[in-house]
PLY file of the C-alpha trace (Angstrom):
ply
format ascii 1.0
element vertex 528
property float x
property float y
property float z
element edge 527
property int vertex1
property int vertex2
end_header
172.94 159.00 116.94
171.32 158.73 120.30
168.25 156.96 120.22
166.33 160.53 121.78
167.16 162.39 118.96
165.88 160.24 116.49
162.28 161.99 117.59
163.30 165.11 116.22
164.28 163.34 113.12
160.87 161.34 112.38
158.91 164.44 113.50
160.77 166.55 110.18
160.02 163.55 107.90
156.24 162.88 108.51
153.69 165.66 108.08
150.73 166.75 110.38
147.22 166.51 109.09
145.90 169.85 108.16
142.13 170.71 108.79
141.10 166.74 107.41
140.85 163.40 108.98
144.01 162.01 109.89
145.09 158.85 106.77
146.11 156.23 107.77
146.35 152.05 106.62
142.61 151.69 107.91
141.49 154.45 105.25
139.57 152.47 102.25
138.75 149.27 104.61
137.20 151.57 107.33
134.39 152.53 104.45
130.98 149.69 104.73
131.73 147.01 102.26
129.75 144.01 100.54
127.09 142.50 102.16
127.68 139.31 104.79
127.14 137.36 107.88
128.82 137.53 110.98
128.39 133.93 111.37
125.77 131.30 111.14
124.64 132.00 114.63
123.55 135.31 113.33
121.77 136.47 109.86
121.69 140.47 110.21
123.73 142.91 107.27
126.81 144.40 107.99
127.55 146.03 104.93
124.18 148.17 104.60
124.69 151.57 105.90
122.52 152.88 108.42
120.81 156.38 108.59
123.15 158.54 110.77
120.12 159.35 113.13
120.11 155.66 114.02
123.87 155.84 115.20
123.57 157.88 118.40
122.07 154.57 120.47
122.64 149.98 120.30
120.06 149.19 123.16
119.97 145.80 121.68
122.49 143.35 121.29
123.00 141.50 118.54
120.32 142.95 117.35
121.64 146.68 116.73
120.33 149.50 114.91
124.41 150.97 114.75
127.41 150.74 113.58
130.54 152.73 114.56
131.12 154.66 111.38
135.59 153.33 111.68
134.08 149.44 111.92
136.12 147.32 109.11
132.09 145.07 108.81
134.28 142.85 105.53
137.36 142.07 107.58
135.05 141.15 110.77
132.56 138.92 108.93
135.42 136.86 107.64
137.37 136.77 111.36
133.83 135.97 112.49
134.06 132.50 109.64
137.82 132.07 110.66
137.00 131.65 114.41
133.96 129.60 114.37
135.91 127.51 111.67
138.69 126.85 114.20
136.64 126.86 117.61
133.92 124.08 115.85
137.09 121.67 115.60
138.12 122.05 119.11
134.60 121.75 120.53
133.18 118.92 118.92
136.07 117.11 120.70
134.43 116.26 124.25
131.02 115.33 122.76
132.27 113.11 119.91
134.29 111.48 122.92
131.30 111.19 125.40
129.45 109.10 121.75
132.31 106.59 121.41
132.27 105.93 124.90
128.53 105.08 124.49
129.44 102.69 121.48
132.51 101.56 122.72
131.09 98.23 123.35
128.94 97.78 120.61
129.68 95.11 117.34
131.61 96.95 114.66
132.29 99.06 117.05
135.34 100.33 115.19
133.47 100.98 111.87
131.25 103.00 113.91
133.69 105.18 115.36
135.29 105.88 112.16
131.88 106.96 111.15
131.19 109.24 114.25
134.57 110.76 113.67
134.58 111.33 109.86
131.34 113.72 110.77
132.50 115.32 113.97
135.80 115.62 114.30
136.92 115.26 110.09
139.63 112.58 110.82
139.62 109.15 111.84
141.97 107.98 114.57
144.43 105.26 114.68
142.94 101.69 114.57
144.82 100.32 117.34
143.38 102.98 119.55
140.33 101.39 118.91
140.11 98.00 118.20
140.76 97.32 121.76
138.27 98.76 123.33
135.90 95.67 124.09
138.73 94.20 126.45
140.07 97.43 128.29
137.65 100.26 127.21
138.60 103.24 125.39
141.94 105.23 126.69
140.54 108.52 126.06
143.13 110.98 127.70
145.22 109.05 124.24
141.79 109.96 122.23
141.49 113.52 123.63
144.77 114.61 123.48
145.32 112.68 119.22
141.81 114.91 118.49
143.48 118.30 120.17
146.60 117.55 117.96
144.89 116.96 114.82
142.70 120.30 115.14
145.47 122.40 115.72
147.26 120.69 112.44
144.66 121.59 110.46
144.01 125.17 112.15
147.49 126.13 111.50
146.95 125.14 107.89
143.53 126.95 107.20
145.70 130.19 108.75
148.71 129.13 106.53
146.60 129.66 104.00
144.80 133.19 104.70
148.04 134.19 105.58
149.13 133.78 102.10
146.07 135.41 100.70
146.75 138.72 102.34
150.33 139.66 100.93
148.53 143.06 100.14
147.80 143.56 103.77
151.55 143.07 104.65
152.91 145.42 102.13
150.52 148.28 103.28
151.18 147.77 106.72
155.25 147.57 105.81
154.49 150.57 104.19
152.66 152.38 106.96
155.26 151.07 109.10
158.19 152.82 107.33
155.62 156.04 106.77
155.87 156.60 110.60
159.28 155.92 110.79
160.25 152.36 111.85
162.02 149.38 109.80
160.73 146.60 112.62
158.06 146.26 114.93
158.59 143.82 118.03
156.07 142.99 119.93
156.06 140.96 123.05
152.16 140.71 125.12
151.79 138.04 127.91
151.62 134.53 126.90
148.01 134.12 128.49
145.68 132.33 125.99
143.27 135.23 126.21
146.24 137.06 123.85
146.56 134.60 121.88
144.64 136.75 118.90
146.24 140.05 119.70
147.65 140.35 116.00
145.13 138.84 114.18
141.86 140.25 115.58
142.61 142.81 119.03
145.55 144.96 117.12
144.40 143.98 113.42
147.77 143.68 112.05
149.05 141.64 109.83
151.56 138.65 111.23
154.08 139.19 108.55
154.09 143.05 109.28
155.97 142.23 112.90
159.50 141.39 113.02
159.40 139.53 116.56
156.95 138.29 118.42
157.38 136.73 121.39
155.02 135.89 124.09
156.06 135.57 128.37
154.42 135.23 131.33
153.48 138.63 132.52
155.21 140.02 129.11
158.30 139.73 130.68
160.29 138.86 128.27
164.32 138.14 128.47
166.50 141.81 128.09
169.28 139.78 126.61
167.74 137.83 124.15
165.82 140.74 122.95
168.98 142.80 122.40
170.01 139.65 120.37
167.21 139.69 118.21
167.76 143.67 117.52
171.68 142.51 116.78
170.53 140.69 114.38
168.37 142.53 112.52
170.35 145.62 112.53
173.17 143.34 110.82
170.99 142.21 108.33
169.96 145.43 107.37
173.68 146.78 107.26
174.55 143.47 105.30
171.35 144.62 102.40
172.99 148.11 102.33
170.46 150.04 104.74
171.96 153.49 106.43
172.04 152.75 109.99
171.13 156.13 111.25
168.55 157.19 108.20
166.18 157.98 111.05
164.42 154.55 110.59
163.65 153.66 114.14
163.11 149.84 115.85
159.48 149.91 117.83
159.22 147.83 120.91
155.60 147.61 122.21
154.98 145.26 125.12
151.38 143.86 125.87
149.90 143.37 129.26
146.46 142.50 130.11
143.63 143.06 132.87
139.61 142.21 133.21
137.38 145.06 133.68
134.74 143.28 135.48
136.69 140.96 137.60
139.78 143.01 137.96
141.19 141.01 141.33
140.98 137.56 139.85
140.94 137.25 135.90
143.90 139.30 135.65
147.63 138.75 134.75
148.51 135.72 136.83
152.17 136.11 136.27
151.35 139.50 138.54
148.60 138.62 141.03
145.85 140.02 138.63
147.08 143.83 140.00
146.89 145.95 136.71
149.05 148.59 137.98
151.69 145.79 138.38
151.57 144.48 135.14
151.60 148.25 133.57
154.12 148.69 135.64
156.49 146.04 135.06
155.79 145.86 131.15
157.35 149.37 131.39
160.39 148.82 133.28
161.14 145.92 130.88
160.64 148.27 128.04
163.32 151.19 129.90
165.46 148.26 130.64
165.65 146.91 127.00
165.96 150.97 125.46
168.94 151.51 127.73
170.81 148.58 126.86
170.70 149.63 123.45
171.97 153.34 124.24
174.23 151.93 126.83
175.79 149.01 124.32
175.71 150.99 120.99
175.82 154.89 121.43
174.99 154.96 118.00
172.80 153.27 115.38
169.16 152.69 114.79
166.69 154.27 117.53
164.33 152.13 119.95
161.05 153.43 120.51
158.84 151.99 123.00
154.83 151.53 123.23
152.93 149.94 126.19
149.48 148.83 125.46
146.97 147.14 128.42
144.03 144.80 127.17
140.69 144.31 128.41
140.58 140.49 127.82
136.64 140.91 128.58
135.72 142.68 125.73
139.25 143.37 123.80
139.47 147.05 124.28
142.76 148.31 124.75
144.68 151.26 126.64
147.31 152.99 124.45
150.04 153.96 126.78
151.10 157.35 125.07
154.54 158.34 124.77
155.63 161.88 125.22
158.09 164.10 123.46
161.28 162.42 124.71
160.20 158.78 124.22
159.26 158.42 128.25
155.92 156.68 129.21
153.46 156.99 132.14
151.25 154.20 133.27
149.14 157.33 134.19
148.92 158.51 130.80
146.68 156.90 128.20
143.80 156.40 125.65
140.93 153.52 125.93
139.37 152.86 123.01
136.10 151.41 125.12
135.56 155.23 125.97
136.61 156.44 122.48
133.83 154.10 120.94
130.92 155.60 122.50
132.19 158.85 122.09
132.37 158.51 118.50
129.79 156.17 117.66
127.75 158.54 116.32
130.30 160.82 114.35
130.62 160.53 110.74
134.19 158.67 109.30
136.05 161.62 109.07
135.10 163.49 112.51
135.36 159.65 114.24
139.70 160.08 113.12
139.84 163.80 113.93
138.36 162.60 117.63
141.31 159.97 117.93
143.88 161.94 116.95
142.61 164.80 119.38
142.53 162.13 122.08
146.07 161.32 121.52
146.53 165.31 122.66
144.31 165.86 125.17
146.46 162.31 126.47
149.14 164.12 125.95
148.22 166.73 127.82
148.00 165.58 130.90
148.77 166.88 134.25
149.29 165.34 137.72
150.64 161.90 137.88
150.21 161.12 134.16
152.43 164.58 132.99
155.31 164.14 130.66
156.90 166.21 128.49
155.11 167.58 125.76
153.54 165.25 122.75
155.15 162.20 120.57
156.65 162.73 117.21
154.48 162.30 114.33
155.03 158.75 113.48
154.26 157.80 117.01
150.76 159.88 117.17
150.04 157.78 113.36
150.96 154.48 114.82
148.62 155.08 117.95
145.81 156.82 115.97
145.73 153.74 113.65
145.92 151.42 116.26
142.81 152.85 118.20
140.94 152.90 114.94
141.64 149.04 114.44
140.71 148.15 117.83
137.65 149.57 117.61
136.36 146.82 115.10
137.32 144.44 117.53
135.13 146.13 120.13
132.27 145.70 117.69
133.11 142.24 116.65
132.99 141.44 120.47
129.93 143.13 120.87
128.28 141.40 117.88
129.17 138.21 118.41
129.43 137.81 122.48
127.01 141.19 123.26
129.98 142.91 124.40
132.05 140.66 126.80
133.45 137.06 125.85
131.87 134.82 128.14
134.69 132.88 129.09
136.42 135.53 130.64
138.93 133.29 132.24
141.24 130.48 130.95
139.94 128.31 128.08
142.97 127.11 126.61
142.64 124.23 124.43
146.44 123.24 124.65
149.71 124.04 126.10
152.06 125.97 123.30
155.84 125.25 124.20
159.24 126.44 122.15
158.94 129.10 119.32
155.23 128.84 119.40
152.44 128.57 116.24
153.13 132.29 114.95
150.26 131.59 112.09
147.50 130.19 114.50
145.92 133.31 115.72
142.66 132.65 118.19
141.78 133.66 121.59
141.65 131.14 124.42
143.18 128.82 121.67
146.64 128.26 123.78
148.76 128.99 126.49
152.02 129.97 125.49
155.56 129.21 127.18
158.25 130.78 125.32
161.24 129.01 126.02
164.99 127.88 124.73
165.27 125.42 128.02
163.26 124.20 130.37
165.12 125.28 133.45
165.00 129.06 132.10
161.08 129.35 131.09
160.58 126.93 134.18
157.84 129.86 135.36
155.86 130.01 132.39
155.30 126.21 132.20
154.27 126.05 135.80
151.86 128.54 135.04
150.57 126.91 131.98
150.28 123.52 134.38
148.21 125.79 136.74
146.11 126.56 134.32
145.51 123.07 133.13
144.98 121.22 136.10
141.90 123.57 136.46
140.72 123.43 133.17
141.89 119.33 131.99
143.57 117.52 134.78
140.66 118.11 137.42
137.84 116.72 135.22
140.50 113.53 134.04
141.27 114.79 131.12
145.41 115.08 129.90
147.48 118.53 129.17
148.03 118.31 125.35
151.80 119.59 124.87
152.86 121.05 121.74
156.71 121.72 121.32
157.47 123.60 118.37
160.40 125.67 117.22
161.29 126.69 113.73
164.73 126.01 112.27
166.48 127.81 109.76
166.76 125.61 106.40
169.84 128.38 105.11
172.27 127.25 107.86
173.81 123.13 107.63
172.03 121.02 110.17
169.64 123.06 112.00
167.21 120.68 111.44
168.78 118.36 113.03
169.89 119.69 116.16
166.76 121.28 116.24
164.93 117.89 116.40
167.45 116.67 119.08
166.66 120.08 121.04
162.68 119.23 120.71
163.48 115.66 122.38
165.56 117.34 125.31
162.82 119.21 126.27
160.55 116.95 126.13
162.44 114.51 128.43
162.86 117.57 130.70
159.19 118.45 131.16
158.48 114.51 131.43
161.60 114.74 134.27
159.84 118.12 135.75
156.32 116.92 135.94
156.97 113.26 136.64
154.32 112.82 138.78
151.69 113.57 136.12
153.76 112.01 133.14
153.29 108.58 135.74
149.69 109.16 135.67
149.75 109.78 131.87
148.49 113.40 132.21
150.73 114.38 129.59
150.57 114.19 126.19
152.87 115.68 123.51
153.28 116.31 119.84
156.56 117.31 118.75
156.71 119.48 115.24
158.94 121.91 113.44
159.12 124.70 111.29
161.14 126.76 108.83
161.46 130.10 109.78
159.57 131.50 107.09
155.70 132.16 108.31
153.27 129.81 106.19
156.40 127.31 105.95
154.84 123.51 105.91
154.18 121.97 109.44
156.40 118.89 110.02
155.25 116.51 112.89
158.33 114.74 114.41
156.62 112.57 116.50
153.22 112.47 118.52
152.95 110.11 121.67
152.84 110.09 125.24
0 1
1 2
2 3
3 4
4 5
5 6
6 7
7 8
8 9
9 10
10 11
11 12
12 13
13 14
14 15
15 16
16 17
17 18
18 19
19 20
20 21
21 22
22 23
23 24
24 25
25 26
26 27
27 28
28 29
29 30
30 31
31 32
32 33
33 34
34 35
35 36
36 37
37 38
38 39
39 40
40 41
41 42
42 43
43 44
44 45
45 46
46 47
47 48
48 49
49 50
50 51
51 52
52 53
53 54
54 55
55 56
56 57
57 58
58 59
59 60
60 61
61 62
62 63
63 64
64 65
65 66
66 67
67 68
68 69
69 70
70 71
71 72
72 73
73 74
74 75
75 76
76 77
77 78
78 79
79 80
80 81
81 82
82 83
83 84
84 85
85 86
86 87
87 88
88 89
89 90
90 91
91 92
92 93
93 94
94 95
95 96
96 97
97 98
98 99
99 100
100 101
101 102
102 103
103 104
104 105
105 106
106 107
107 108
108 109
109 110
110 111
111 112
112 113
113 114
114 115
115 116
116 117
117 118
118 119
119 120
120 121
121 122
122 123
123 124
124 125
125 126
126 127
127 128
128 129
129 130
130 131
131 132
132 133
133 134
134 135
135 136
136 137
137 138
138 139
139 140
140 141
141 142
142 143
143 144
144 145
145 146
146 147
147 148
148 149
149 150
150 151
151 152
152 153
153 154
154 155
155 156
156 157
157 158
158 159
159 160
160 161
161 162
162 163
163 164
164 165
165 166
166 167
167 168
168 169
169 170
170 171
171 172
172 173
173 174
174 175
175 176
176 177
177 178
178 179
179 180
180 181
181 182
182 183
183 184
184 185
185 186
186 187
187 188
188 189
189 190
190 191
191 192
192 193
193 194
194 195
195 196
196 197
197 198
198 199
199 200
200 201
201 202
202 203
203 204
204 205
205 206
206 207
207 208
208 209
209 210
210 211
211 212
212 213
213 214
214 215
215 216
216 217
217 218
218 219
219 220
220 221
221 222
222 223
223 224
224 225
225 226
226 227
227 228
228 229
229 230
230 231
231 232
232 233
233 234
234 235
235 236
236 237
237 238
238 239
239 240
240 241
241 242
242 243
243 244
244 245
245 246
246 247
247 248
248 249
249 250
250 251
251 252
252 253
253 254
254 255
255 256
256 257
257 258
258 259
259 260
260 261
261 262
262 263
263 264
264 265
265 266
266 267
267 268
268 269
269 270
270 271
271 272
272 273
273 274
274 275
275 276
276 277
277 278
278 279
279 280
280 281
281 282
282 283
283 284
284 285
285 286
286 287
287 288
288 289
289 290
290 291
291 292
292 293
293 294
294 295
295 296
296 297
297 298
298 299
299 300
300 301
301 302
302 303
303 304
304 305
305 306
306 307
307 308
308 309
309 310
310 311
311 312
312 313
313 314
314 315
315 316
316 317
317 318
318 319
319 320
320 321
321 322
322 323
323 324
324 325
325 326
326 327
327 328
328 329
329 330
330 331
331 332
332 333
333 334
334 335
335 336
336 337
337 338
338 339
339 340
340 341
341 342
342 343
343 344
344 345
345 346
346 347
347 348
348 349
349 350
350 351
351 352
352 353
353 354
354 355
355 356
356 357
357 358
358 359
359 360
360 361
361 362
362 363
363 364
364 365
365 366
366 367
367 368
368 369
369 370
370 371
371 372
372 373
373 374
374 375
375 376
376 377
377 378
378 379
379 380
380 381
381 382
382 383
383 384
384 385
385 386
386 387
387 388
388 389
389 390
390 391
391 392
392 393
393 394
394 395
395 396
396 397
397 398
398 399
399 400
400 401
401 402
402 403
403 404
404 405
405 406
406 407
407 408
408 409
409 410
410 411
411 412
412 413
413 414
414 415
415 416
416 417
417 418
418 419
419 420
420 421
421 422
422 423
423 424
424 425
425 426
426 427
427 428
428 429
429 430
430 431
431 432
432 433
433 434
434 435
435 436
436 437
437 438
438 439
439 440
440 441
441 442
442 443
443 444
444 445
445 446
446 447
447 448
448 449
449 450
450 451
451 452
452 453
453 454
454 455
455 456
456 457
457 458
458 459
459 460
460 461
461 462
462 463
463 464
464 465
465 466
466 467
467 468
468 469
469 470
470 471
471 472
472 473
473 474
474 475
475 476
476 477
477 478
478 479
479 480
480 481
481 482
482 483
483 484
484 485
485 486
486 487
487 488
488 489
489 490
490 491
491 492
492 493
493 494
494 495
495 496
496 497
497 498
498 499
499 500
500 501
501 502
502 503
503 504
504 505
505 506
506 507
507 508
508 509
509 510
510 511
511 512
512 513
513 514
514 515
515 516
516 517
517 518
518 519
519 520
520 521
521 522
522 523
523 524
524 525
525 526
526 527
């Protein structure tokens, strides 16, 4: 079956809404829930519902007298806890630093420190990191970099854990998933830090709902390896008995990003901050990976594709529509930051009936952004149910931050190397180099090392390396080699950046994985 036709197939098998709000996975936790707190920064209800005549205007923010009507208030009060939770570790760093720098000299100064650090930072370090300080004073690029390690430990185990909580979430969205037509969902955004919650918080989907996820500079992720990945799971699903060509499709959405308000410089590095460059090459990476499937296997399980832009100010995003035949325009699209005003004051129902109407009016479009004719039925679902999740994001932004993030730049807290932390979902947390060798993702680490020497190496402070991939515990020995692999590249960034690893700018933790999500973070080693 060519991958066009499959279309025609998901279009028979999924029904349009008649005269009602389009259903979707966002139904029940769209509707106001219990009452709770954003945070502790803020004390206001956002499970009361508010008269509709108050929903037409939000003057003041946080102070609001709104709420969009689609808003999930439950799921953002507890993604408000998560990320406070997480961000508290990471900056109480610096200041607990600054006080054992004041004490450093002091008697007892090591009992001290342990007490400072027991408060702020919930760990103690390593005694002989401290018990020297009276001769040579403190090495704090060692200090820094053992605190950055030890809160990303124990963020990746608080999101272990919610990620084991929400098994519900995963089978709806499987579910939903399959409803619209597709077995797998791939999704590969750019590896800036600033996407480093798309799952979690900008897309709302669950982690364990998305077969592959792999992050590159500029989303430009490797054709090849991709193909490999959809080998693979195509196999597996032959192996468990699954109909190749049962009209279950494989979705491929790539991610790029852009700034609204500072369009020229806090955009996509990887492509000179030019949005119509990133669009543009997410989308030929997309056409290149659909026709090597259609060129390689004529037949088999269809590829749809999905290219979606994000605001990184405020986490709106642009929902590159496809048309009848599959084909994309980076003309042609929906932005939820217009869709939020313009339902803002709607009630639940006429809110969903406006973003499935803006899917057609997308749709159709004339001029540059024309294609032909509207997406199947499965498509328009995915895209109406993505809009609706984003905009709880735009809220939670606007809540929390009064509408924009104000670091609208870099704020990475660490540089993420290998398979990445596929549990650890946070904005600004990382930057991300996706990489099987050195020499191949050389790019993406040079970029992450730009970043860095602005944000750490500038003031004197280290680039905290993690290197993590995940091995697979079914196959003999992969734990092994995987270990050895870990230790090659870390002698080949050391041998790449020597210059800074002399100056001991470089700090690393090496850990692994099974492949599982939630498996138990093992730390190999953690030194210099």
């Amino acid at each position: 079956m060519n991958t066009r036709n499959a279309y025609k197939i998901r279009a028979s098998r999924v029904s349009s809404p008649l005269n009602k709000a389009p259903v979707g996975m966002a139904q029940s936790s769209a509707l106001p829930q219990a009452k709770s707190s954003y945070s502790s920064k803020q004390n206001y209800d956002i499970g009361a519902k508010t008269p509709m005549d108050l929903n037409s205007v939000c003057e003041a923010l946080p102070e609001r007298s709104c709420r969009h009507p689609l808003t999930n208030m439950r799921q953002n009060a507890h993604l408000a806890r998560c990320e406070e939770s997480i961000k508290v570790r990471f900056d109480s760093i610096t200041p607990t630093l600054k006080k054992l720098a004041n004490l450093q000299h002091e008697n007892d100064f090591v009992s001290k420190a342990d007490s400072v650090t027991s408060k702020e930072l919930g760990f103690n370090f390593p005694i002989e990191l401290l018990e020297t300080a009276w001769v040579d004073g403190l090495n704090m690029k060692a200090l820094y970099a053992k605190a950055v390690f030890n809160a990303l430990n124990s963020s990746i185990a608080q999101f272990s854990d919610d990620l084991g909580r929400n098994e519900d979430l995963r089978v709806d969205a499987d579910s939903f998933f399959l409803d619209c037509g597709y077995h797998s969902v791939d999704i590969t955004p750019c590896s800036d830090g600033r996407l480093k919650g798309l799952a979690k918080y900008i897309l709302r989907l669950p982690l364990s709902a998305i077969t592959v996820r792999n992050s590159y500079a500029g989303a430009l992720f490797n054709v090849e390896s991709n193909v490999r990945d959809w080998e693979k799971i195509e196999l597996d699903r032959l192996r468990n008995g699954k109909v190749l060509d049962d009209g279950n499709g494989y979705l491929k959405i790539v991610v790029y990003h852009r700034s609204g308000s500072d369009p020229s410089h806090q955009g996509c590095a990887a492509h000179g901050s030019n949005d119509k460059v990133s669009a543009e090459a997410g989308l030929e990476k997309l056409t290149e990976f659909r026709e090597a499937i259609e060129n390689t296997y004529c037949c088999g399980s269809a590829i749809d594709i999905l290219l979606i832009g994000v605001d990184t100010d405020n986490d709106s995003i642009r929902v590159h529509v496809p048309d009848s035949a599959g084909n994309i325009s980076v003309h042609r699209y929906v932005d939820t930051s217009e869709l939020y005003n313009e339902t803002l004051s709607m009630s639940i129902d006429q809110a969903r009936v406006k973003l499935y109407n803006a899917i057609d009016i997308c749709s159709d479009s004339s001029g540059w952004a024309q294609g032909d004719g509207r997406p199947h039925e499965g498509m328009r679902k995915v895209v109406a149910n993505l809009l609706e999740y984003n905009l709880s994001q735009i809220e939670y932004v606007a809540d929390l931050y009064g509408g924009m993030y104000p670091d609208i730049g870099h704020a990475e807290r660490y540089i993420s190397v290998g398979d990445g932390f596929q549990e650890i979902q946070l904005r600004n947390i990382a930057y991300f180099a996706h990489l099987d060798t050195v020499e191949e993702g050389a790019a993406d680490l040079d970029i992450g090392i730009k970043i860095f020497t602005g944000l750490n190496l500038n003031k004197g402070l280290p680039a905290p390396i993690a290197i993590h991939y995940r091995y697979d515990s079914k196959v003999p020995g992969s734990r092994k080699r995987l270990i050895e692999k870990c230790n090659r590249v870390k002698n080949a960034i050391l041998n790449r950046y020597k210059q800074l690893a002399e100056n001991n700018n470089l700090y690393f933790q090496i850990s692994i994985q099974d492949l599982p999500l939630g498996s138990s973070l093992e730390i190999i080693s953690e030194e210099a």
